[in-house]
C-alpha angles and dihedrals in degrees: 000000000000117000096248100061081062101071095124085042095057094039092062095041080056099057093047098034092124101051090037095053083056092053125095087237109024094060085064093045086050097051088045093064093050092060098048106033131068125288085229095062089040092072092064078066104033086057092056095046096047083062090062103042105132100038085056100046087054096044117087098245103017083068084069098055086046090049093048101042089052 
């Protein structure tokens, strides 16, 4: 499905990236969306991530978001 029919997709992965990007599955859907949106609506995320760095790179699957977004 192309990215721009996932607006209200991408508006509620915004608002839990955080808490998606610690979870077993939601780290692979967020680094999903950073391969396939723009790198324009990725900055919303990569924002919020960029807060809780620290508490991601230590978490088991947060590490992983970190890893991918670098």
């Amino acid at each position: 499905m192309p990215p721009e029919y996932l607006d209200f997709f991408f508006v509620t992965v915004q608002s839990n990236v955080v808490a998606l990007s610690k979870h077993v599955n939601g780290c692979r859907i967020i680094q999903r969306i950073f391969e396939n949106f723009s790198q324009n609506r990725c900055k919303a995320l990569t924002s919020e991530i960029f807060k809780k760095i620290h508490e991601l790179s230590t978490d088991i699957y947060g590490n992983y978001v970190i890893s991918h977004v670098l």
